[in-house]
VEXMAR-214808 format. One record per residue: x negated, y, z negated of N, C-alpha, C in turn. Coordinates in steps of 0.05 Angstrom, whole numbers, padded with zeros to 5 digits, always signed. Each point is the difference from the previous one (the first is absolute). Example, Ala and Ser with C-alpha at 12.3 -4.5 7.8 and 13.67 -1.06 7.14 Angstrom:
-00264-00114-00156+00018+00024+00000-00018+00024+00000
+00007+00021+00014-00016+00024-00001+00015+00022-00014
% end
This chain:
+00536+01054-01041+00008-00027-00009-00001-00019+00024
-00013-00024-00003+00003-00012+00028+00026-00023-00005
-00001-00011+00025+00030-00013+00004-00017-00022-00011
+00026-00017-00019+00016-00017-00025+00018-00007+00003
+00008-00028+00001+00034-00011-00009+00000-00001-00024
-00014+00012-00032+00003+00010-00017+00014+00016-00004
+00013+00005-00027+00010+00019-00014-00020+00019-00007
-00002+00029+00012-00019+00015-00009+00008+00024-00005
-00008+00021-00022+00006+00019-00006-00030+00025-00002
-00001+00024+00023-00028+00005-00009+00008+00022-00027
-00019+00001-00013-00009+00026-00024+00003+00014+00001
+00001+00018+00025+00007+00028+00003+00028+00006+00004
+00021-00027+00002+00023+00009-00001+00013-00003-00017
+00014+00017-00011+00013+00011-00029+00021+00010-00001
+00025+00001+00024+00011+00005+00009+00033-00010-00025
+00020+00010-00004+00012-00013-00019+00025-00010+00025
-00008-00014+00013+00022-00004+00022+00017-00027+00004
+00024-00003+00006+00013-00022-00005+00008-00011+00031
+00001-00020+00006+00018-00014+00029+00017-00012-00002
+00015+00002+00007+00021-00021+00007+00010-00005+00026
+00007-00030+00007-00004-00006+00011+00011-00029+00017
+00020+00007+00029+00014-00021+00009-00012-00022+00023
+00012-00029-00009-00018-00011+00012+00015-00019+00032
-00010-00011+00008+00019-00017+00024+00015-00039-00015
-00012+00004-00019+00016-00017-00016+00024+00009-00016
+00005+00024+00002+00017+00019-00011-00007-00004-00027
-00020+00004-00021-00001+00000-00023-00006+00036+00003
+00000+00010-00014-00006+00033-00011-00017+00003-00032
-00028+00008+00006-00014+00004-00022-00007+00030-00012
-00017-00002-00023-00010+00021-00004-00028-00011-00005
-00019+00012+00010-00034+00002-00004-00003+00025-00016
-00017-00005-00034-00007+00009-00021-00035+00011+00014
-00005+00018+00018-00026+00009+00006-00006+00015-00022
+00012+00016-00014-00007+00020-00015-00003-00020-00031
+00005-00019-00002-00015-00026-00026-00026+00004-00007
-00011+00014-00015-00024-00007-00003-00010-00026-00007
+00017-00019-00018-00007-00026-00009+00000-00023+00020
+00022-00001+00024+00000-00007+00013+00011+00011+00030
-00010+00012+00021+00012+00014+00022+00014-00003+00017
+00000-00033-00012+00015-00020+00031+00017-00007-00012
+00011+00008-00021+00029-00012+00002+00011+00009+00004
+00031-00028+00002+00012+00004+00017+00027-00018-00009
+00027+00017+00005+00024-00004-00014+00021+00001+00019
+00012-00029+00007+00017-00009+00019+00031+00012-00013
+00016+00012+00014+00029+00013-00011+00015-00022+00016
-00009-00019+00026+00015-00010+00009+00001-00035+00002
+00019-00009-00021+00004-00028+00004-00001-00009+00022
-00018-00026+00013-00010-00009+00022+00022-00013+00005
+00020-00015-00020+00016-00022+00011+00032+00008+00007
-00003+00033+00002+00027+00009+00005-00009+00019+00032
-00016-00010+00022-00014+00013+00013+00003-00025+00023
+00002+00006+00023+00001-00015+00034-00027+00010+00011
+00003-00013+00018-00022+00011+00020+00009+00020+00015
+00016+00012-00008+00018+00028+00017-00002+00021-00010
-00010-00008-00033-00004+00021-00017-00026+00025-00002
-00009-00005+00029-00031+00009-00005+00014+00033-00003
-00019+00017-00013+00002+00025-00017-00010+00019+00031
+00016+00015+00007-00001+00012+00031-00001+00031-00006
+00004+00019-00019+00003+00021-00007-00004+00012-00023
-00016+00015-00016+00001+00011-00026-00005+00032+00001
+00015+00008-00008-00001+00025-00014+00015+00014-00026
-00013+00020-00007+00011+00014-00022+00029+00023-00006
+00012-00009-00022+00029+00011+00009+00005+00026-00019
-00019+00005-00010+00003+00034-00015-00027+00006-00002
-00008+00024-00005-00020+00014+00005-00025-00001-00023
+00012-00013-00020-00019-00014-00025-00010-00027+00003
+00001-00012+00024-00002-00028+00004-00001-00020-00021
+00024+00003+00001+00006-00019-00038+00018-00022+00011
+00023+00003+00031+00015-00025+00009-00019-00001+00020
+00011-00019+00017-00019-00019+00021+00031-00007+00017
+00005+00006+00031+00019-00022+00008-00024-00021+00022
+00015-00023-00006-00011-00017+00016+00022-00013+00031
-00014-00006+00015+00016-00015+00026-00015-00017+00006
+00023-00029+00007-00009-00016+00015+00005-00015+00019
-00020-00021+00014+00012+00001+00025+00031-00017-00002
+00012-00009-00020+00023-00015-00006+00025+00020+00001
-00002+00021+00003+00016+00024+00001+00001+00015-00029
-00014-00005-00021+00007+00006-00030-00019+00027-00003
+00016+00008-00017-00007+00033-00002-00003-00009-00043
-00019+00005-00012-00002+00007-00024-00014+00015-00004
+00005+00010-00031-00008+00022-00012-00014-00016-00024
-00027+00019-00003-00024-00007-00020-00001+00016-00023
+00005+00006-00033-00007+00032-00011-00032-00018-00010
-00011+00013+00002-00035-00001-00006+00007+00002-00030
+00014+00020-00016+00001-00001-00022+00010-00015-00025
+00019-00022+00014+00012-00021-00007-00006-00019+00010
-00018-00003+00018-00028-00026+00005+00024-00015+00015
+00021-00002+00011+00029-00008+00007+00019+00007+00022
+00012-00018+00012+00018+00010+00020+00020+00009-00011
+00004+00018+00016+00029+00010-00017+00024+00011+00023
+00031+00003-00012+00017+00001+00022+00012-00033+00009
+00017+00002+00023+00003-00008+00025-00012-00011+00024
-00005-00020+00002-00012+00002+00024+00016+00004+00025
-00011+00018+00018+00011-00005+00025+00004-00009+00024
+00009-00002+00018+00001-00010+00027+00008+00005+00017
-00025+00002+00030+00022+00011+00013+00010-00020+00029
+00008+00010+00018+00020-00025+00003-00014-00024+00022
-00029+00020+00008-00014-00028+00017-00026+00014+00007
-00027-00015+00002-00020+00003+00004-00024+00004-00016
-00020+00006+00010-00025+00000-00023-00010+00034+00001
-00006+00007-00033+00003+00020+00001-00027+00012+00009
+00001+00020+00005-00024+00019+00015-00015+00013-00011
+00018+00012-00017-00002+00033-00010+00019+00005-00018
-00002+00012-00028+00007+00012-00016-00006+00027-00013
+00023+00014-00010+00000+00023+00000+00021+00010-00036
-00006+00025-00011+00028+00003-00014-00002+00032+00010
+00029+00012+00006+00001+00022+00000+00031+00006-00001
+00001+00019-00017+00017+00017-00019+00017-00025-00010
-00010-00010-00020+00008-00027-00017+00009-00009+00014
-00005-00014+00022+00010-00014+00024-00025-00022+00014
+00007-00028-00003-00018-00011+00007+00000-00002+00032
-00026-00002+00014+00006-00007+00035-00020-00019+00010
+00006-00009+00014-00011-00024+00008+00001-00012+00017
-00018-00010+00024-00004+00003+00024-00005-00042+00004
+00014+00002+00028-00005-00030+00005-00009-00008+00019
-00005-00020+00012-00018-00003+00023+00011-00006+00020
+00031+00004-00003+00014-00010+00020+00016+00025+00017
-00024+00024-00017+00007+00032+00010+00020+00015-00003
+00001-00009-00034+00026+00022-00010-00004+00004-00029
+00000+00025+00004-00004+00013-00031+00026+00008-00017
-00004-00015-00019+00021-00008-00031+00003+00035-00017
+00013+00003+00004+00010+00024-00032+00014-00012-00016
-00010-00010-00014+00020-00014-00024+00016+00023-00028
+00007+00016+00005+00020+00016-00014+00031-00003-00001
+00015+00011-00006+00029-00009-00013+00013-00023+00020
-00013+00026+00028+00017-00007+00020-00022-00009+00021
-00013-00022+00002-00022-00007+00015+00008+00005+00030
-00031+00011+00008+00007+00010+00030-00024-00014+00014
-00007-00009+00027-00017-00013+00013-00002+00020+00026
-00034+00002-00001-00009+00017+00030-00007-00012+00012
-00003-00004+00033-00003-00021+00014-00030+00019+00010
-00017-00027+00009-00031+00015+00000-00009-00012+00029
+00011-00030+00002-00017-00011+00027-00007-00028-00021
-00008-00021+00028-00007-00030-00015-00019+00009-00020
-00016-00033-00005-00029-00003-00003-00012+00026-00015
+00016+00005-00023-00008+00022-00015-00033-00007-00016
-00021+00012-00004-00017-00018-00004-00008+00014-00037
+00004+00027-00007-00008+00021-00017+00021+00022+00000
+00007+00011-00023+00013+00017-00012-00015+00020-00022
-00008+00023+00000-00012+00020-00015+00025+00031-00006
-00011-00005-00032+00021+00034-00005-00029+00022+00003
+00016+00013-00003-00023+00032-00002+00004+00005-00025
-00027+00011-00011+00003+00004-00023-00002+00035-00006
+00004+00010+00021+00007+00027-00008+00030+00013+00011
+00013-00014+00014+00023-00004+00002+00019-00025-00003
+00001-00012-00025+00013-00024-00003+00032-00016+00020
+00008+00025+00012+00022-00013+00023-00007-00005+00022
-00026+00003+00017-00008-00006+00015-00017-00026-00010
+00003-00023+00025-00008-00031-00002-00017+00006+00035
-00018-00021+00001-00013-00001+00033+00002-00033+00002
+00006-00008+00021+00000-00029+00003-00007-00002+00024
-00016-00033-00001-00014+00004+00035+00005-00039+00003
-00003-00004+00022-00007-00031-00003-00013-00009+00025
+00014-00024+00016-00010-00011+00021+00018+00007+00032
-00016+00003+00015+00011+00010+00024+00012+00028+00012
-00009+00012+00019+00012+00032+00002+00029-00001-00010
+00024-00012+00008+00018+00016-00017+00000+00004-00019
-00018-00009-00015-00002+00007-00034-00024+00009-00012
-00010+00013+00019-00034+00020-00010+00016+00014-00027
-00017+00019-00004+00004+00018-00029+00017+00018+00007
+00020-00003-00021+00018+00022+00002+00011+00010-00031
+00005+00024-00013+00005+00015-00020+00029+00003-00003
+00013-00016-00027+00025+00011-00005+00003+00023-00018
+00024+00019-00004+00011+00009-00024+00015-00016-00014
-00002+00001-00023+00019-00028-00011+00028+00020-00018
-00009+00018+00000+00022+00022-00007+00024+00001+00027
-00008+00005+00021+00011+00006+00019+00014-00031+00009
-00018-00014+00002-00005-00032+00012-00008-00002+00033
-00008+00032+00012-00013+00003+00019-00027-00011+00009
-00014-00001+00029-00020-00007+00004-00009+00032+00008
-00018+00006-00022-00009+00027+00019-00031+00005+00020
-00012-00019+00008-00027-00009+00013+00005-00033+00009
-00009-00008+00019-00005-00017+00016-00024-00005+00012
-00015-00008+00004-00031+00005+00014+00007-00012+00024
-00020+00005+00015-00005+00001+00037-00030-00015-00006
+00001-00025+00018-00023-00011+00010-00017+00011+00005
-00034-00008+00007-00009+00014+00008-00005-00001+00033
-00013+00020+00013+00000-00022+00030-00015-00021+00011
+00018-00012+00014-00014-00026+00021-00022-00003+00002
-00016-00032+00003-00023+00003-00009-00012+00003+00038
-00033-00012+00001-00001+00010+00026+00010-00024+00021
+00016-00017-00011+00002-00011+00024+00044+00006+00005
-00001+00013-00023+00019+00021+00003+00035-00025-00012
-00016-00005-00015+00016-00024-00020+00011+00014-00026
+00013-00002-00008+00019+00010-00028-00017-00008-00027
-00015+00011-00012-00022+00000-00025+00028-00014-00021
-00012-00028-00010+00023-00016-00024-00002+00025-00024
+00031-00006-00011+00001+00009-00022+00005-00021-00023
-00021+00012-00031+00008-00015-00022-00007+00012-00015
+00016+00013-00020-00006+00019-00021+00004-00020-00021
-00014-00011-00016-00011-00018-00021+00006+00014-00026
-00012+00027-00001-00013+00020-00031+00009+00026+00011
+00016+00022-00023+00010+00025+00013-00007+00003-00023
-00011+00036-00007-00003+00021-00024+00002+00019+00011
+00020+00014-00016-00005+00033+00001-00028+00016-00008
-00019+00011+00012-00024+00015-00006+00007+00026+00007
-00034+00003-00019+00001+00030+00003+00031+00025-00028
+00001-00024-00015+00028+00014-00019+00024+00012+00018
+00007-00011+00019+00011+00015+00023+00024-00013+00000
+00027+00015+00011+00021-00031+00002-00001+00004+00034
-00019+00008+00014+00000-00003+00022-00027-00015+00021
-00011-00005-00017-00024-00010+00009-00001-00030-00009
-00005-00017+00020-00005-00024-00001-00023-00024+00009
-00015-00016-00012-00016-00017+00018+00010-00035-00005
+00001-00003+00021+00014-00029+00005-00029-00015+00009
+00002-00029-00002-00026-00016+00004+00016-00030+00018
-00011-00014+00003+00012-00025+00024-00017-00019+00001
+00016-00029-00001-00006-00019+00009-00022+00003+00034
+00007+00009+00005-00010+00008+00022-00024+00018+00014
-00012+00008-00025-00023+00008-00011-00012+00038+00005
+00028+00009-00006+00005+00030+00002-00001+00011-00030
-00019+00023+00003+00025+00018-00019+00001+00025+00008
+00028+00014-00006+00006+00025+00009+00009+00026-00027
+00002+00011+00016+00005+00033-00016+00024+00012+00013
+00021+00007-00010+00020+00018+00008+00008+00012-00019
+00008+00028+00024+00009+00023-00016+00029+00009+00015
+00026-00011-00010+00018-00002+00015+00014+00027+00000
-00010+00022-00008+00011+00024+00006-00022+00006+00028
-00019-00009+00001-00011+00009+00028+00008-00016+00025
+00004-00029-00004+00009-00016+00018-00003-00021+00001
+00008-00015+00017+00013-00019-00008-00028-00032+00002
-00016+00012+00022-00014-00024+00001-00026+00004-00027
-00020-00012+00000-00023+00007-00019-00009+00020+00003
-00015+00017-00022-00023+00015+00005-00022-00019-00003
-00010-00016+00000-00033-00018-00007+00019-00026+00005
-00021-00019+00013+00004-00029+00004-00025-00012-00003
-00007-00007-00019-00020-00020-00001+00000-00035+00009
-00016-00004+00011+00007-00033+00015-00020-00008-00008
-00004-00021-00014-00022-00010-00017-00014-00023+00034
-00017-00003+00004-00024-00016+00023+00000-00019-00005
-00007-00015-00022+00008-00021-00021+00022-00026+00007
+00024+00024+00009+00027-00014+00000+00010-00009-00024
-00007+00010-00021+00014-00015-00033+00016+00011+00000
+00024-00021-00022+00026+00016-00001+00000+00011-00034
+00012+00029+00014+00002+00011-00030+00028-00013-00010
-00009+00001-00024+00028-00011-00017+00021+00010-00016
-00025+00026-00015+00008+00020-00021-00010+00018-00011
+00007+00025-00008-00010+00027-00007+00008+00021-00019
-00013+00011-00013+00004+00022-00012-00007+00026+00003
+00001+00019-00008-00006+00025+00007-00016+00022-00029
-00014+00011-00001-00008+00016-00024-00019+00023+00012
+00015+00024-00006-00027+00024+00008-00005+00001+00024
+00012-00009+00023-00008+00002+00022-00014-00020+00012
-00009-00026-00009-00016-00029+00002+00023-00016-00002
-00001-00017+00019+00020-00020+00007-00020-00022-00009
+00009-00027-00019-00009-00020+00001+00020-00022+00012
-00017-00021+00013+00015-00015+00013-00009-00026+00001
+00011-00021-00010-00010-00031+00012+00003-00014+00022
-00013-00027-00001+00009-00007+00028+00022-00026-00005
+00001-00021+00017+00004-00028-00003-00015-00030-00015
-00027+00020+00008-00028-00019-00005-00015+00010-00024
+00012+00018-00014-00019+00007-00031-00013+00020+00000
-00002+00013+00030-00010+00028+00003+00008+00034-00009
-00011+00009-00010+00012+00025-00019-00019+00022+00005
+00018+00022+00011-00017+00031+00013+00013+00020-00007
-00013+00016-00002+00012+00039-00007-00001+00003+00031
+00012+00024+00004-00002+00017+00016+00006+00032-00002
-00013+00018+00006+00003+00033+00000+00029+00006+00028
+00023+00002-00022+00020+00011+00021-00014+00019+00020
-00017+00020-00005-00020+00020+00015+00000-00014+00023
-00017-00021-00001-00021-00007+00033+00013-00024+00008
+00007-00019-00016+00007-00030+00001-00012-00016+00023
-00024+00009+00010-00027-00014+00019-00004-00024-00005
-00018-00006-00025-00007-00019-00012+00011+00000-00034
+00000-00018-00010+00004-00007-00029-00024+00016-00014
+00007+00011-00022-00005+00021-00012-00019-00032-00031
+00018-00005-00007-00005-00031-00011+00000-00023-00004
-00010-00016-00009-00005-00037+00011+00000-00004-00025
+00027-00013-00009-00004-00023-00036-00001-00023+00001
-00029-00015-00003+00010-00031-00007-00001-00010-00012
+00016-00030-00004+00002-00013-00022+00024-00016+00006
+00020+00007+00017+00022-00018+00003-00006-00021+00015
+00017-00021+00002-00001-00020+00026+00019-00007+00012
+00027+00008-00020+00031-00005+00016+00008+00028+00006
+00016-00008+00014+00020+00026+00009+00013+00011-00017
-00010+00029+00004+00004+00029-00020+00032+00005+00005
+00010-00011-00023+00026+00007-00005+00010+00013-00007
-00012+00018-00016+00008+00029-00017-00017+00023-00012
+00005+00019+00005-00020+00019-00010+00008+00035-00003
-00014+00001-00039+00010+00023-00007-00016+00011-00014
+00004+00031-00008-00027+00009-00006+00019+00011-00022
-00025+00013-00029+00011+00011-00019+00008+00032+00001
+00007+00017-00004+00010+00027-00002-00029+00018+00012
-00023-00013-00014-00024+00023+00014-00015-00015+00020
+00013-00022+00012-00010-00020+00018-00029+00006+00004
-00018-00010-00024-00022-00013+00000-00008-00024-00011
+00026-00008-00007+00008-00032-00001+00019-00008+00024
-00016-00028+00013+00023-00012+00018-00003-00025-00002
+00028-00004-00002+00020-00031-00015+00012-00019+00027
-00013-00021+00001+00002-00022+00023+00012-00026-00004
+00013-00009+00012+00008-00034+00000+00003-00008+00014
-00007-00027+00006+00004-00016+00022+00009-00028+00000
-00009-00006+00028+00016-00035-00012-00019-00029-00006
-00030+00022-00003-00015-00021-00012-00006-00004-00025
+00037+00013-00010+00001-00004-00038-00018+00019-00019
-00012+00023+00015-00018+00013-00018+00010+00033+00004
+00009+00012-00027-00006+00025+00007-00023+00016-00007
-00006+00024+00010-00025+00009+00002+00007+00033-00007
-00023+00014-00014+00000+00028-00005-00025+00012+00010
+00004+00015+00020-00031+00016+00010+00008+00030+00003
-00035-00002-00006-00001+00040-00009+00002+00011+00033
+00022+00016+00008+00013+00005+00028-00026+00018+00008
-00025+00011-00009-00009+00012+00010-00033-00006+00002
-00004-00019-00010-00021-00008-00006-00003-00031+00006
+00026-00013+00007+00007-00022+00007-00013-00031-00013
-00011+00009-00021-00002-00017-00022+00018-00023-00005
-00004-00023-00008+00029-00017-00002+00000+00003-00033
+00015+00014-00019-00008+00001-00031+00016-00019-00016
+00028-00017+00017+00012-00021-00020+00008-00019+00026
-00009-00024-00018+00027-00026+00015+00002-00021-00014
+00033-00007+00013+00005-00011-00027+00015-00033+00016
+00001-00026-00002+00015-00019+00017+00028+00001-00016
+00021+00005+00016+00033-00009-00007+00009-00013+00010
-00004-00026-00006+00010-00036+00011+00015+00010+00020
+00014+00022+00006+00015-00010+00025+00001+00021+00019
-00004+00002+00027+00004+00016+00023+00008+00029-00007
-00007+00009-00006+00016+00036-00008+00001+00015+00029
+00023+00006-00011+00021+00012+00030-00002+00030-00003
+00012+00006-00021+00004+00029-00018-00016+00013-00021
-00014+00022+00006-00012+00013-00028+00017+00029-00006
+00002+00006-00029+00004+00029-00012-00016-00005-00015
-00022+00028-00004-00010+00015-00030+00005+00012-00004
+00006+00010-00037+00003+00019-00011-00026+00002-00027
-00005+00021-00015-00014+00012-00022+00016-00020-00020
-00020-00013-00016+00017-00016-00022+00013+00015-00022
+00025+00004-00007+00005+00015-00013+00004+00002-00035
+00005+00017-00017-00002+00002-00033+00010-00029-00003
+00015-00012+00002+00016-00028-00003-00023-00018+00007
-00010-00011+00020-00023-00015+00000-00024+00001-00003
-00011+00024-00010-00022-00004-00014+00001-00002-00022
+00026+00009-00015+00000+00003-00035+00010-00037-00004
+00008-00013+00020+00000-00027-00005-00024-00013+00008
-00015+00013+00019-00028-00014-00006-00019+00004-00016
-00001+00019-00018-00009+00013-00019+00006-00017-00028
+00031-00011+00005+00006-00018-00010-00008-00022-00013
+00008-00018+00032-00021-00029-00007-00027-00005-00001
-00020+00031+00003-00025-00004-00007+00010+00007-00035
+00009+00014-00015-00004+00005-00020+00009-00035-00020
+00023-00012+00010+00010-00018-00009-00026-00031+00005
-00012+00014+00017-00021-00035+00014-00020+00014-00027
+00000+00019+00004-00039+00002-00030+00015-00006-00034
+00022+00024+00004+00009-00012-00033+00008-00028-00003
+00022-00012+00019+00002-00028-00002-00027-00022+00002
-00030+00012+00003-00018-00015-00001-00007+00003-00027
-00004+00021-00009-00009+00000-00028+00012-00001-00024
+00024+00002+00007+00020-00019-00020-00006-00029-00015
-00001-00007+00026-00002-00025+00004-00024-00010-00014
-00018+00009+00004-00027-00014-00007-00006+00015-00025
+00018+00019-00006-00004+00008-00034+00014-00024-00013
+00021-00002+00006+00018-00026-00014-00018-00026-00006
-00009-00003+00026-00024-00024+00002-00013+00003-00019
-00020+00009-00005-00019+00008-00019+00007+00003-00027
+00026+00014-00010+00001-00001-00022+00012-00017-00013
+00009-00026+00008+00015-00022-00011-00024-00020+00012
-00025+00010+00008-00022-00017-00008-00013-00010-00026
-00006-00016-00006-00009-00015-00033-00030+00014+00002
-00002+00009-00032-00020+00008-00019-00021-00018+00006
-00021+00006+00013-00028-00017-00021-00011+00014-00026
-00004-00026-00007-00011-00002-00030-00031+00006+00004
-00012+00007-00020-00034-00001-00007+00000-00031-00007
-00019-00012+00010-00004-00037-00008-00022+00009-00027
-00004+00019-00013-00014+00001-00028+00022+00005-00017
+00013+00018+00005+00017+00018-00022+00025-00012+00001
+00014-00011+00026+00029-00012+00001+00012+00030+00000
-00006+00019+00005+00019+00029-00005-00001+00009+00037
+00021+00015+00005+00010-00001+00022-00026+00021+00010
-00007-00005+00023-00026+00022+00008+00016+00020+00022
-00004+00025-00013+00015+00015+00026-00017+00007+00023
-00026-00003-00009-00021+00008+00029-00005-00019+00013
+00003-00026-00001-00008-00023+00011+00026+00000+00010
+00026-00007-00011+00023+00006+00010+00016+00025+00024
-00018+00017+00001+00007+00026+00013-00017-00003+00028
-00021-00011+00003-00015-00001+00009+00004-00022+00026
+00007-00025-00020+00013-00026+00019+00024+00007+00012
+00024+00025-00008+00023+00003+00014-00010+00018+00019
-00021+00013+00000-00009+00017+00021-00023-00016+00022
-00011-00027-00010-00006-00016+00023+00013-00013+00019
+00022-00012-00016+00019-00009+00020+00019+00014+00017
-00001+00029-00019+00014+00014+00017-00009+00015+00028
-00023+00009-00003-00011+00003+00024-00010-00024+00017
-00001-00026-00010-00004-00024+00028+00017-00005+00009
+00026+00005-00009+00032+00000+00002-00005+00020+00037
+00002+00024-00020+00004+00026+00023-00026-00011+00028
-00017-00011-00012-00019-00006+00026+00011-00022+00018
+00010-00023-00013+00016-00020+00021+00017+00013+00011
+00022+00015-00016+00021+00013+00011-00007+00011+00039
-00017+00023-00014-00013+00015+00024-00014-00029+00022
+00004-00018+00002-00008-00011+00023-00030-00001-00001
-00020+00007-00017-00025-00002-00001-00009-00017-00015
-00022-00024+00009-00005-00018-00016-00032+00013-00011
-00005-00006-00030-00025+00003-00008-00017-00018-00014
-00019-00016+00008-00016-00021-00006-00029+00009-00029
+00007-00014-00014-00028+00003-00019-00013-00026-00011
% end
């Protein structure tokens, strides 16, 4: 597919997949990809006029294992909860007591939540706060051990470090790497953290500063692999699937890499032009899900690097989640296609049959073939204007 500020959808994707999706205007949508009738739509949950410019949407993730709630954070300090299945916020909203949020998390029905002012929120009976370091920049849970969180941000005292949130310990800290050659202190800025590899000990962090690394904090403490991009672009953000790290930049730039070698980029996707804000892949990650802040999200085949959907969402998107559209939204899209054809031909039956008789101009007796005939002329020049096609004779 070549690059388009179009809405485009290619053919071969058939995918029944849904987005949703936070933006820096703080509105929160859902994108209908899996529409056959229409692919781009798109369904605002969040009233614009109850929203600041503080409200931009800084965090999304999923809060049970059916991805049916959604919590959201923003940078205003507000913590809500989304159920996908009630199209609706629901609950309380929360707050916590200062900063913009980072990172969100739920673990053991316990919401957590990370701020930038380097302190991570347990919001349970009895709320408890871990102290992390300033300039918190990213907050990530593991998803094969849900009490472990990794958070990294700006400046060495606050490189990547791993909590227990059970314990409320730090059990990993990372170590710089060394001095460069003129024997200067290498900056730190951990931007993007994921657990890889299904591991709760394996990590790759990425940087403003145009790194990305690999650690395995049961071996030690500094990296195993440092990649330094030549370039100098700054990475922004990343995901992990199968061992391929995808990663954007600042400037619209979007690459795989083989945890294996991490030499060169493994892949090159284009199509963006703003800064890659978010990015997630589906369960067999050969779909990967992008947004940025030139208002467009994008779906490309992760291995073949195809661009197969994009779609414009009026405003800056900060935040993406996908999930598989589930029994509930397709049996309502199944729906309003069934309701758009019968409510057409309803309609134009009604029409037609409270149309007046012609007569035979010999006999004065009602003609049913001349009559049948004329309701079926007009009725099909009807359906031809309808359809947007003009026909001349």
């Amino acid at each position: 597919m070549k690059y388009s500020t179009a809405n485009v959808k290619n053919a071969e994707y058939i995918e029944n997949h849904v987005v949703y999706l936070g933006t820096q205007t703080g509105s929160f949508k859902r994108v209908d990809i899996f529409n056959t009738d229409n692919p781009y739509k798109q369904t605002n949950f969040q009233s614009l006029d109850k929203v600041t410019k503080e409200s931009k949407v800084t965090a999304l993730c999923f809060a049970d294992e059916d991805r049916n709630e959604i919590l959201l954070g923003r940078g205003d300090s507000v913590i809500k909860t989304f159920d996908c299945t009630q199209n609706s916020f629901i609950g309380t909203d929360l707050t916590i007591p200062e900063g913009k949020i980072v990172g969100i998390a739920w673990s053991q029905e316990t919401i957590v939540a990370a701020s930038d002012d380097g302190k991570i929120h347990i919001l349970n009976d009895s709320p408890t706060v871990l102290e992390t370091g300033d300039n918190l920049s990213k907050m990530r849970q593991c998803s094969q051990n849900k009490n472990f969180v990794a958070v990294g941000g700006k400046d060495r005292k606050n490189n990547l470090k791993v909590f227990d949130l059970e314990s409320g310990k730090s059990i990993f800290s990372s170590k710089n790497v060394p001095h460069d050659n003129l024997q200067l202190e290498v900056p730190v800025w951990d931007s993007d953290i994921c657990f890889v590899n299904n591991s709760d000990s394996n990590l790759a962090t990425c940087s403003r500063h145009g790194y990305i690394r690999l650690y395995d904090y049961r071996a030690q403490r500094r990296p195993l692999k440092n990649y330094t991009d030549s370039k100098e672009q700054a990475f922004n953000s990343l995901t992990e699937h199968s061992g391929i790290i995808f990663v954007g930049t600042t400037t619209g730039s979007l690459y795989a890499f083989d945890l294996k070698s991490m030499k060169v980029p493994l892949h090159t996707y284009k199509g963006a032009t703003g800064s890659i804000s978010s990015i997630t892949t589906d369960d067999s990650g050969k779909y990967l899900f992008v947004s940025s802040i030139d208002r467009y999200v994008r779906v490309y085949n992760s291995e073949k690097t195809h661009l197969l959907y994009q779609c414009y969402v009026k405003s800056k998107a900060s935040e993406i989640l996908m999930k598989e559209a589930d029994t509930q939204l397709l049996n309502e899209h199944k729906k309003e296609q069934k309701q758009t054809v019968d409510g057409s031909d309803e309609e134009y039956d009604n029409l037609f049959d409270q149309m007046q008789t012609v007569e035979d101009e010999t006999t004065g007796e009602p003609s049913t073939k001349k009559s049948k005939k004329l309701s079926h002329d007009v009725k099909h020049s009807h359906m031809k204007r309808h359809s947007g096609i003009v026909f001349r004779t």
